[in-house]
N, C-alpha and C positions, 0 to 999 in steps of 0.2 A: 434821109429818112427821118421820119418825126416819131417818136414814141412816147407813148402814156407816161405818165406820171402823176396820178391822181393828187391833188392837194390836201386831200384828208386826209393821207398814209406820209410817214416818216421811212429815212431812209436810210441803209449802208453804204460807204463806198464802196464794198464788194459786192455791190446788188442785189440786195436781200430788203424787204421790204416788211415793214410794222403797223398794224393799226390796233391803237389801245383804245379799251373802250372800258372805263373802270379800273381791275383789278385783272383784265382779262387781253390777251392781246393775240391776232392772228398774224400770221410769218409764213410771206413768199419769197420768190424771187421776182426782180422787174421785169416787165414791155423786153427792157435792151437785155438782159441777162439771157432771156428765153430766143431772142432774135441771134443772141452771137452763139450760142450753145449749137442753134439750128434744133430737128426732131430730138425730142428727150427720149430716149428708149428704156430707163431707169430711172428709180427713186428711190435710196435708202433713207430712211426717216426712221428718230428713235421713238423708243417705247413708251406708251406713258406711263409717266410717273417719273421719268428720268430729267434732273436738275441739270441745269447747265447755266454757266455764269454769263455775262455780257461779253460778246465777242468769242464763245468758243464755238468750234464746229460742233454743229447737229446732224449734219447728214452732207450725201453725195445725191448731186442729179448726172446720170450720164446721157451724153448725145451719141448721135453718129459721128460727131468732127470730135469734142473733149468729155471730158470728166472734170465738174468743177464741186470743190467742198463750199460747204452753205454753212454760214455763221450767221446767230443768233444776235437778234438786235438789240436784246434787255434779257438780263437776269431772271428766270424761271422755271416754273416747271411744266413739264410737256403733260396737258391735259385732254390733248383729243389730235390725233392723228386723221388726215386725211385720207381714208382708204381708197378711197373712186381714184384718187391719182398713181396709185400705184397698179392698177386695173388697168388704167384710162390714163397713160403717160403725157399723150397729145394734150390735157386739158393743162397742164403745164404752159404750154403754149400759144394753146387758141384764149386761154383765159387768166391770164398769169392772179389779175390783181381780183375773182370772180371765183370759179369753180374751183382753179388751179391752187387754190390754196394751198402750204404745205402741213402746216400745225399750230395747235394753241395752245397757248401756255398763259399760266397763273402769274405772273409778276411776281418776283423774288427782288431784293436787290433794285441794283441802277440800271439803264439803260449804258450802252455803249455813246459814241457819238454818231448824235442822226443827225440827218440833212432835214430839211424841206425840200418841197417838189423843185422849186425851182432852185437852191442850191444842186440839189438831184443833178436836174436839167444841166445845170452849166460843167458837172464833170463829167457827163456824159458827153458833151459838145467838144470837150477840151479832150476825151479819147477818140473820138472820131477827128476831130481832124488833126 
């Protein structure tokens, strides 16, 4: 199976996904995170206002199969919470890197280490097979 990994978005290798745009950056999960999770039935996501450094956890998505914690790509603060996903779990899914967004945040600080798409791409290939 072939999954997205748009070239404009930066990436974590625990599948979390970044696009900065300014001073301003949005944070999902990928295509393969939402495909291995299966149906998301949950979405804890923090408050805004709430600071968090490169690499720590932000919140929980749970499925029907796991529960996997979500870490933060870049240093920031959470400026806008995606409410329709916590309504609307399945947009997680049907739209990971679109509707499914999870939060925005202001740029603090560094980013962690990001991939590009096709870096992305080749550790996602090297877990599937």
């Amino acid at each position: 199976m072939s999954f997205k990994n748009p070239s404009n978005l930066q990436y974590l290798s625990s599948h979390e996904w970044i696009l900065i745009q300014g001073d301003v950056a949005t944070v999902g999960i990928t295509d393969y995170a939402q495909d291995s999770l299966g149906d998301v039935v949950y979405v804890d996501l923090p408050a805004v206002g709430t600071t968090f450094a490169a690499g720590a956890e932000f919140g929980v998505v749970e499925s029907v199969k796991a529960s996997s914690e979500l870490y933060i790509p870049a240093g920031g603060t959470v400026t806008e919470v995606n409410a329709a996903v916590s309504e609307r779990t399945e947009l997680v899914n049907t739209d990971p890197y679109g509707n499914g967004w999870l939060i925005k945040i202001r740029l603090v600080g560094s980013t962690g280490t990001l991939l590009d798409a096709t870096a992305y791409a080749a550790l996602v290939d090297s877990i599937k097979h």
